[in-house]
Gaussian input, Z-matrix of N, CA and C with variables (Angstrom, degrees):
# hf/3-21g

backbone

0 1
 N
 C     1     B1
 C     2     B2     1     A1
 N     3     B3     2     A2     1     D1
 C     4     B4     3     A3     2     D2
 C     5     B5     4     A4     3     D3
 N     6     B6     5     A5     4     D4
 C     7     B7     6     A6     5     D5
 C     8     B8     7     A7     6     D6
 N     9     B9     8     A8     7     D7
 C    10    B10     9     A9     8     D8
 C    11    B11    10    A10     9     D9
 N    12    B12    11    A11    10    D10
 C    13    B13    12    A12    11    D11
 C    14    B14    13    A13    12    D12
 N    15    B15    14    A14    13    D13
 C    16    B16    15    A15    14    D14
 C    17    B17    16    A16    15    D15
 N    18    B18    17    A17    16    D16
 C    19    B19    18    A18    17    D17
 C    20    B20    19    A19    18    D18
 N    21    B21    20    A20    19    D19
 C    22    B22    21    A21    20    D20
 C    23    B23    22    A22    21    D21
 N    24    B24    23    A23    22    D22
 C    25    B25    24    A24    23    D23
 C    26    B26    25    A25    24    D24
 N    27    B27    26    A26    25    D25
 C    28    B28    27    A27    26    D26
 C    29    B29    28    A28    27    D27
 N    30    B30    29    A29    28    D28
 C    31    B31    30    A30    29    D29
 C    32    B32    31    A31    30    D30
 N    33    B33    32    A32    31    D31
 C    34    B34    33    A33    32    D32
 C    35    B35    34    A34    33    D33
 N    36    B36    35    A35    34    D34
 C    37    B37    36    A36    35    D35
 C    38    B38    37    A37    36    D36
 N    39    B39    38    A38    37    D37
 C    40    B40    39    A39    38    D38
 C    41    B41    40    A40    39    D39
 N    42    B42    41    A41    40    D40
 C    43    B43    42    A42    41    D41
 C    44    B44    43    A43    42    D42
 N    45    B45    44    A44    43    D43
 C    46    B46    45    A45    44    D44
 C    47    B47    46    A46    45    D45
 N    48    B48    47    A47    46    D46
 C    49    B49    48    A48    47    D47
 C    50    B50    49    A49    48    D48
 N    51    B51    50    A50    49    D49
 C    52    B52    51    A51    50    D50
 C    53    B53    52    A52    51    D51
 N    54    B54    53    A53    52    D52
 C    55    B55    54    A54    53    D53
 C    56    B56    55    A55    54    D54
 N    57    B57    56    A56    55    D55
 C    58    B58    57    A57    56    D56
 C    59    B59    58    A58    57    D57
 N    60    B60    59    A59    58    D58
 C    61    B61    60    A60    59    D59
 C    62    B62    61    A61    60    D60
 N    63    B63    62    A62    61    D61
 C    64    B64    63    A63    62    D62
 C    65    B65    64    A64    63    D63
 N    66    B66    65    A65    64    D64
 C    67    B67    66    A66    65    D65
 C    68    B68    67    A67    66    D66
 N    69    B69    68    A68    67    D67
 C    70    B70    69    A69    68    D68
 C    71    B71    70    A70    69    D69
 N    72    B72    71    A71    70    D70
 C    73    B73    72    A72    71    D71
 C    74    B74    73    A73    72    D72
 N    75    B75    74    A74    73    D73
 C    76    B76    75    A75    74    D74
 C    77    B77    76    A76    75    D75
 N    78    B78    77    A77    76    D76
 C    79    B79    78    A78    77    D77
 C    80    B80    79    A79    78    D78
 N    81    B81    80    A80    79    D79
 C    82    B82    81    A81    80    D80
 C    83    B83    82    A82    81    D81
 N    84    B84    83    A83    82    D82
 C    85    B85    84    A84    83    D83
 C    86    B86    85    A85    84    D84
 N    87    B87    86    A86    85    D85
 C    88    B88    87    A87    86    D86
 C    89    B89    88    A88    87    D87
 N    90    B90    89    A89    88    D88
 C    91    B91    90    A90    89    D89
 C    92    B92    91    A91    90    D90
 N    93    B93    92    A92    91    D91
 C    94    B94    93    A93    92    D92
 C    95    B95    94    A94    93    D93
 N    96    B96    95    A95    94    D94
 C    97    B97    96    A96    95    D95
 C    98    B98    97    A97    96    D96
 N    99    B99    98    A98    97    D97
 C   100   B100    99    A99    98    D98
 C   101   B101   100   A100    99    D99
 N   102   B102   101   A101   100   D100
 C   103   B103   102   A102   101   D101
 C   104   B104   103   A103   102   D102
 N   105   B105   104   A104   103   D103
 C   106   B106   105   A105   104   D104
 C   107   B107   106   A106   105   D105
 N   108   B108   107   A107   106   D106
 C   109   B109   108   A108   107   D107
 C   110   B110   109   A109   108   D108
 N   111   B111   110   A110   109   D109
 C   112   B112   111   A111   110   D110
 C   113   B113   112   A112   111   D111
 N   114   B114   113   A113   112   D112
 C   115   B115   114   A114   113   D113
 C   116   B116   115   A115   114   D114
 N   117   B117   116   A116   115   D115
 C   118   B118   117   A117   116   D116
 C   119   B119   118   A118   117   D117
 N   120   B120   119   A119   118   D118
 C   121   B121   120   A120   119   D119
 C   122   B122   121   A121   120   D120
 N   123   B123   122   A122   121   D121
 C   124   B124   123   A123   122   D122
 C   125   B125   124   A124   123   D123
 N   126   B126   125   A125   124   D124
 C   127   B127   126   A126   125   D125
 C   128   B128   127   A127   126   D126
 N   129   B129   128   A128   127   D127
 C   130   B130   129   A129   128   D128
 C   131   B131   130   A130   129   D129
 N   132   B132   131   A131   130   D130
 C   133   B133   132   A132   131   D131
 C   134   B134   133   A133   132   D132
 N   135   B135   134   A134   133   D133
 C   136   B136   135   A135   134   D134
 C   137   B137   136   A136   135   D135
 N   138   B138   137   A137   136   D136
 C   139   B139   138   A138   137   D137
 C   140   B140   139   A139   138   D138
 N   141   B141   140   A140   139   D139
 C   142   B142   141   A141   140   D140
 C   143   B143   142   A142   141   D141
 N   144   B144   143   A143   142   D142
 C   145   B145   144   A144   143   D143
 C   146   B146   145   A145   144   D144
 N   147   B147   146   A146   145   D145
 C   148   B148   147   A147   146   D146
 C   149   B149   148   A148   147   D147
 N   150   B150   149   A149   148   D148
 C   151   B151   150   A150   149   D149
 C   152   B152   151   A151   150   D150
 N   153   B153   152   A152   151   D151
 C   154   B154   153   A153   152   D152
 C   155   B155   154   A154   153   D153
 N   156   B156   155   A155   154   D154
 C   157   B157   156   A156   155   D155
 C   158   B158   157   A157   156   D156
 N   159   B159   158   A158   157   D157
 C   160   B160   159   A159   158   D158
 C   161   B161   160   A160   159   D159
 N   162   B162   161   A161   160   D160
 C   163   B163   162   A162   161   D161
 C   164   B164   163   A163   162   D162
 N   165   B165   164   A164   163   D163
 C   166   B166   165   A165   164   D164
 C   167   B167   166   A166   165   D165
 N   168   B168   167   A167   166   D166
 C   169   B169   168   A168   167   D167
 C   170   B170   169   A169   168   D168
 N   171   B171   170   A170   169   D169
 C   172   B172   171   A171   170   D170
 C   173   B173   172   A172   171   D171
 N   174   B174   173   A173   172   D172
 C   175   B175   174   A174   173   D173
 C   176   B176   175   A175   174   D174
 N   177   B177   176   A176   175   D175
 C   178   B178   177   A177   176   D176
 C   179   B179   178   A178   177   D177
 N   180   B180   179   A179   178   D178
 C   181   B181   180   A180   179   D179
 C   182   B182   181   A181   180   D180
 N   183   B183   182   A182   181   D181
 C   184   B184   183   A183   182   D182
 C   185   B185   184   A184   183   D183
 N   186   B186   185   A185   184   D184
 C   187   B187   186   A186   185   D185
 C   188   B188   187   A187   186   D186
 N   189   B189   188   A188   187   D187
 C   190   B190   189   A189   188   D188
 C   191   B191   190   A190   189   D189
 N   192   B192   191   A191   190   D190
 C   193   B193   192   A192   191   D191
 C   194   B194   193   A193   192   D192
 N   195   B195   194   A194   193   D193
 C   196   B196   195   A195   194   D194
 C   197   B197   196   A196   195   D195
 N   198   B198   197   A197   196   D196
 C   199   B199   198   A198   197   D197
 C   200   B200   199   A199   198   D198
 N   201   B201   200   A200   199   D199
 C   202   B202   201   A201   200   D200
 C   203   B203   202   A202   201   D201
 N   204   B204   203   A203   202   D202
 C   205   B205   204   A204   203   D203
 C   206   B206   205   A205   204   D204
 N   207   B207   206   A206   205   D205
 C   208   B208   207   A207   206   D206
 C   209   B209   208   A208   207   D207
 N   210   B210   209   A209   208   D208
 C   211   B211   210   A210   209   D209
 C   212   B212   211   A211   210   D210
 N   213   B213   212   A212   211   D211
 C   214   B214   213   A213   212   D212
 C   215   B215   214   A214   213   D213
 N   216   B216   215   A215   214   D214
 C   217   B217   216   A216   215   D215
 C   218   B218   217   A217   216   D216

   B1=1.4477
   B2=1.5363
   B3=1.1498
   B4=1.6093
   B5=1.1770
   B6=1.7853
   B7=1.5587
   B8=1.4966
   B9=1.3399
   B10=2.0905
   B11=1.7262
   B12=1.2008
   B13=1.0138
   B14=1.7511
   B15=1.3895
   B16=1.4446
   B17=1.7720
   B18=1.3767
   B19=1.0766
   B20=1.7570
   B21=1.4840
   B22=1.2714
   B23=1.3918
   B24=1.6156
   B25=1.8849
   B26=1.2792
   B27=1.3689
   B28=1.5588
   B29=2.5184
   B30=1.1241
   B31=1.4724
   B32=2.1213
   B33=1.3318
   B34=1.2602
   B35=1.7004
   B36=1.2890
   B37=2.0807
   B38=1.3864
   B39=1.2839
   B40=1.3793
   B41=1.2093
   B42=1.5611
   B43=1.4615
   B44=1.6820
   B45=1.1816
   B46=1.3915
   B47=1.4591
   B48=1.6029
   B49=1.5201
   B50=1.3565
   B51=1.4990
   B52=1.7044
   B53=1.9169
   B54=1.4413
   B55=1.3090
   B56=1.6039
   B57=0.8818
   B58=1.5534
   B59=1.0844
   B60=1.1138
   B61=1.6427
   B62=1.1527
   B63=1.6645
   B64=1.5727
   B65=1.3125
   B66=1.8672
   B67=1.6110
   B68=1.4024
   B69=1.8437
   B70=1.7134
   B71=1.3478
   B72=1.4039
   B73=1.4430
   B74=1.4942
   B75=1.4194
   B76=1.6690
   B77=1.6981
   B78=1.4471
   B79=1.0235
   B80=1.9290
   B81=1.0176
   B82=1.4331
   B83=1.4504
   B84=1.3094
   B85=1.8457
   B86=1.0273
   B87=1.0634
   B88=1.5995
   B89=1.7651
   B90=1.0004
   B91=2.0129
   B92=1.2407
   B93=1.4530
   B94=1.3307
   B95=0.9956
   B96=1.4799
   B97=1.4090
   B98=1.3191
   B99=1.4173
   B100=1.5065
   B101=1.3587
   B102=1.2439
   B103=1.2669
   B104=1.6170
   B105=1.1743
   B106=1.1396
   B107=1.5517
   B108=1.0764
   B109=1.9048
   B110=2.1616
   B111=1.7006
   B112=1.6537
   B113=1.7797
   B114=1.0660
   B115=1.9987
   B116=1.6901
   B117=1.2407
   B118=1.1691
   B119=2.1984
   B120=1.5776
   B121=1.2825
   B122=1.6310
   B123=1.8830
   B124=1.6662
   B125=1.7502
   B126=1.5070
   B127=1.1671
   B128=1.6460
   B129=1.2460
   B130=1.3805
   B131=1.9691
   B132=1.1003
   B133=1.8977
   B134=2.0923
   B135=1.7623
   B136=1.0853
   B137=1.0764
   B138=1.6891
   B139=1.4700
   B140=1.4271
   B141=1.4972
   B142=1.5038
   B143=1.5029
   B144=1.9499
   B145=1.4200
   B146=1.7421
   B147=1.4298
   B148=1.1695
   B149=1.6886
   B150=1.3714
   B151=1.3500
   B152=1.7967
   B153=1.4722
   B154=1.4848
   B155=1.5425
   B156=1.0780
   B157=1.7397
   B158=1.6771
   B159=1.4241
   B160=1.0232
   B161=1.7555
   B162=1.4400
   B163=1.6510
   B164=1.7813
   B165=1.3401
   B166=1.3662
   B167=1.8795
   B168=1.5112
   B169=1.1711
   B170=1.6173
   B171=0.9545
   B172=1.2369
   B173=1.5611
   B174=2.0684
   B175=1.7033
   B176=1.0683
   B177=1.2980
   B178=1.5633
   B179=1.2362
   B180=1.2395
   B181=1.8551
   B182=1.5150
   B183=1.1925
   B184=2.1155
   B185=2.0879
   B186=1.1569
   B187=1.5547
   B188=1.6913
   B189=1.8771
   B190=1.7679
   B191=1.8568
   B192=1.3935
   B193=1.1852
   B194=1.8121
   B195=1.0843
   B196=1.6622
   B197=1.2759
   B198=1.5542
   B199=1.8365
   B200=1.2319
   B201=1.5845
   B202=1.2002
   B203=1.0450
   B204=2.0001
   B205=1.9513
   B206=1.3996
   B207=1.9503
   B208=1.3163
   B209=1.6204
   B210=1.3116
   B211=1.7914
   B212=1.4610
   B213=0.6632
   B214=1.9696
   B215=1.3447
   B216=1.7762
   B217=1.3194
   B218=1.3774
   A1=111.14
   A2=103.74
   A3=97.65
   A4=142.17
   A5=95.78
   A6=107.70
   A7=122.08
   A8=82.53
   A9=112.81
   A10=113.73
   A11=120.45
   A12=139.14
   A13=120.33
   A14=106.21
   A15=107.56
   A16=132.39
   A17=94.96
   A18=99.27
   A19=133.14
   A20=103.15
   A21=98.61
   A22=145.76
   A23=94.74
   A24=96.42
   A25=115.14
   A26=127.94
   A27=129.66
   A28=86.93
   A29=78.00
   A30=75.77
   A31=125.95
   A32=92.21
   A33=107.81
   A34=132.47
   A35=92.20
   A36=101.94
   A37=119.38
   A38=113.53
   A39=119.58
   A40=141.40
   A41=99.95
   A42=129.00
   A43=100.45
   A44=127.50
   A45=129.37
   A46=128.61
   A47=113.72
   A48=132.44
   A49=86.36
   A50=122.26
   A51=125.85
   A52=83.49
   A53=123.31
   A54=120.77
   A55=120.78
   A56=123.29
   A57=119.16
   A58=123.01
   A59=127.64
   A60=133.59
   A61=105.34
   A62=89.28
   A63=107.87
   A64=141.57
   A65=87.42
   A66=110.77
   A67=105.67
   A68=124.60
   A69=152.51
   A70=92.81
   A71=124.16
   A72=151.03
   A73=113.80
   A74=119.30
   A75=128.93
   A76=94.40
   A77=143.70
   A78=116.55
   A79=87.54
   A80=123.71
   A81=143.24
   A82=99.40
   A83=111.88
   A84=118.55
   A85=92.86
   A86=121.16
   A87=120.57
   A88=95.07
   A89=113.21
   A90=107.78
   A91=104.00
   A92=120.37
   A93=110.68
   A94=142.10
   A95=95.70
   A96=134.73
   A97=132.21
   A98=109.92
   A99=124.14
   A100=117.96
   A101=123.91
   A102=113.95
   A103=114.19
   A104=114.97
   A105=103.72
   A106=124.63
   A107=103.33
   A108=118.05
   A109=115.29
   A110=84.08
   A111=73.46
   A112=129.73
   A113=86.95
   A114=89.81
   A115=117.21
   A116=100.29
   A117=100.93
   A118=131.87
   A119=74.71
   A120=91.05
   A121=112.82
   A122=98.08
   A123=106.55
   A124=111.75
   A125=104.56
   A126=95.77
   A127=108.46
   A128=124.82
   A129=120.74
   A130=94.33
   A131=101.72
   A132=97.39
   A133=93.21
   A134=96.40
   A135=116.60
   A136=127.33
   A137=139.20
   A138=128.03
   A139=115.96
   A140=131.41
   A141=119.72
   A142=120.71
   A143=95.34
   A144=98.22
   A145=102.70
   A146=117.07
   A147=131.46
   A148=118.12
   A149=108.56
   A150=123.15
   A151=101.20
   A152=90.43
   A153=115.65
   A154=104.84
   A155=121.87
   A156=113.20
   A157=120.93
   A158=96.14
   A159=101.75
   A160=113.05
   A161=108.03
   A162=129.89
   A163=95.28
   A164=134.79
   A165=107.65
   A166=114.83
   A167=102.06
   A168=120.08
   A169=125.80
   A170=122.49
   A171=139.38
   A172=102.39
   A173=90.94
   A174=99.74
   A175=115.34
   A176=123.22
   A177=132.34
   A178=104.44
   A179=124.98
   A180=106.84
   A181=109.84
   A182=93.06
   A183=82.77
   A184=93.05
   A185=100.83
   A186=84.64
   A187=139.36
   A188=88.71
   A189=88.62
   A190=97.74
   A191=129.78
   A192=114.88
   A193=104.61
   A194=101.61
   A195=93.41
   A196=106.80
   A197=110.06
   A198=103.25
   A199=102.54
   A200=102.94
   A201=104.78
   A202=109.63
   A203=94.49
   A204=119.87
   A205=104.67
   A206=91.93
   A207=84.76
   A208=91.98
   A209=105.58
   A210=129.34
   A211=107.20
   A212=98.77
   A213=94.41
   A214=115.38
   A215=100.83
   A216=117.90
   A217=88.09
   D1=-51.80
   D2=168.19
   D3=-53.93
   D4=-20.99
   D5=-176.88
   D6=-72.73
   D7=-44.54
   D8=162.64
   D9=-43.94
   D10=-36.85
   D11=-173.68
   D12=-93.22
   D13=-43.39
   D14=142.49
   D15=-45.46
   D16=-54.90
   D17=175.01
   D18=-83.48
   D19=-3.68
   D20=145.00
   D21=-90.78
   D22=-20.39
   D23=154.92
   D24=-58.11
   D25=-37.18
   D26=-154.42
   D27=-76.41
   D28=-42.40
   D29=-174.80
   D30=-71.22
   D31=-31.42
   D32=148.48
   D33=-63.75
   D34=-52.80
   D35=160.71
   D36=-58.91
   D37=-24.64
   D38=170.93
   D39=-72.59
   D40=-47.47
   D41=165.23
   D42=-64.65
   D43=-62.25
   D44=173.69
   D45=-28.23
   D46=-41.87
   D47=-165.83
   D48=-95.14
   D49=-49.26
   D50=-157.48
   D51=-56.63
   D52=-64.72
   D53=-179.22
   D54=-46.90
   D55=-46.95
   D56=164.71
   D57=-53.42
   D58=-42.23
   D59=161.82
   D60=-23.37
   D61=-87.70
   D62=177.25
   D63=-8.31
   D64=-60.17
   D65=-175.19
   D66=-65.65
   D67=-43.40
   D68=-178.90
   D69=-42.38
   D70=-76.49
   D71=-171.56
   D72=-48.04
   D73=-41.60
   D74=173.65
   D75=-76.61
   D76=-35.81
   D77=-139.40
   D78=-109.40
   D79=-7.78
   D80=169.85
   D81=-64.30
   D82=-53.06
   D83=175.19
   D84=-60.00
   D85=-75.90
   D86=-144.15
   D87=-59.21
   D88=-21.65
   D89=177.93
   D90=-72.49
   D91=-45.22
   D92=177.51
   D93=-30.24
   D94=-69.46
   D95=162.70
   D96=-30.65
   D97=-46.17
   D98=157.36
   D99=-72.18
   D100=-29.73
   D101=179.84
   D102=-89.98
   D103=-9.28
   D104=158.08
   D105=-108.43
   D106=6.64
   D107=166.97
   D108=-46.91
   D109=-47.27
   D110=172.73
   D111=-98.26
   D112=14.81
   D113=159.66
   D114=-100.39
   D115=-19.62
   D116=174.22
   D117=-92.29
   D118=-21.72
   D119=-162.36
   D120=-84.45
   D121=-40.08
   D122=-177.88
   D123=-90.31
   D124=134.48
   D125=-166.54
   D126=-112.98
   D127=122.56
   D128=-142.44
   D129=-86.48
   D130=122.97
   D131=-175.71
   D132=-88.64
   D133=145.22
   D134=160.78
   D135=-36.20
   D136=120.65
   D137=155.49
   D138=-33.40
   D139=141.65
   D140=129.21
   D141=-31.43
   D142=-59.20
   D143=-149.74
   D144=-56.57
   D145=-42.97
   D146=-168.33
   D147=-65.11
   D148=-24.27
   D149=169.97
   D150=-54.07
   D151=-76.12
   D152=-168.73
   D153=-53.25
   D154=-31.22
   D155=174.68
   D156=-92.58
   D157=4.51
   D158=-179.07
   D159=-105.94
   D160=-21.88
   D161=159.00
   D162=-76.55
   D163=-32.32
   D164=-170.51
   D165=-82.87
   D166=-14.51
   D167=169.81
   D168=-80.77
   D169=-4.73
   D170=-160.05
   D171=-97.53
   D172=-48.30
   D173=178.75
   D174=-75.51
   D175=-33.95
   D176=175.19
   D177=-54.76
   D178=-31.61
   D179=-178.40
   D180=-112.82
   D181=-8.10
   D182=164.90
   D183=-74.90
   D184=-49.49
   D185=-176.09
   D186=-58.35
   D187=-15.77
   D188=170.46
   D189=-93.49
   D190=-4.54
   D191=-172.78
   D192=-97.42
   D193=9.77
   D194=-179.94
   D195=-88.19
   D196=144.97
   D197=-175.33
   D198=-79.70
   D199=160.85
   D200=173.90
   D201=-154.46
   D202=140.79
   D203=-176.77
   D204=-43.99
   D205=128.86
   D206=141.69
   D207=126.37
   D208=-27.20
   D209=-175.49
   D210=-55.17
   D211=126.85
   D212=158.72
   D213=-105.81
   D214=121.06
   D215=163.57
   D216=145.88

């Protein structure tokens, strides 16, 4: 009788810890999850300014890369 009784705490202690896990293990996700929520989620919009200096740079070096008359070689 006692043994029966041992072995239903052990089976109750088991089920108990197996549930804590569980609960440990979901709430580890769920941290994750949030912490990676804002790299994914915010989406960083383009400067103007950075657009536009980045088109004024673009012209600036097509204009030193154009050949030019007159060069030797």
């Amino acid at each position: 009788m006692i043994a029966m009784l041992h072995f239903a705490i052990l089976a109750i202690t088991t089920m108990f810890a197996a549930a804590a896990a569980a609960a440990f293990h979901w709430l580890l996700l769920q941290a994750a999850f949030s912490m990676m929520r804002p790299a994914t989620a915010r989406r960083i919009s383009v400067r103007p300014e950075l657009a536009r200096g980045t088109a004024q740079l673009a012209r600036a070096f097509a204009l030193l890369s154009e050949p030019r008359f007159g060069r030797a070689g």
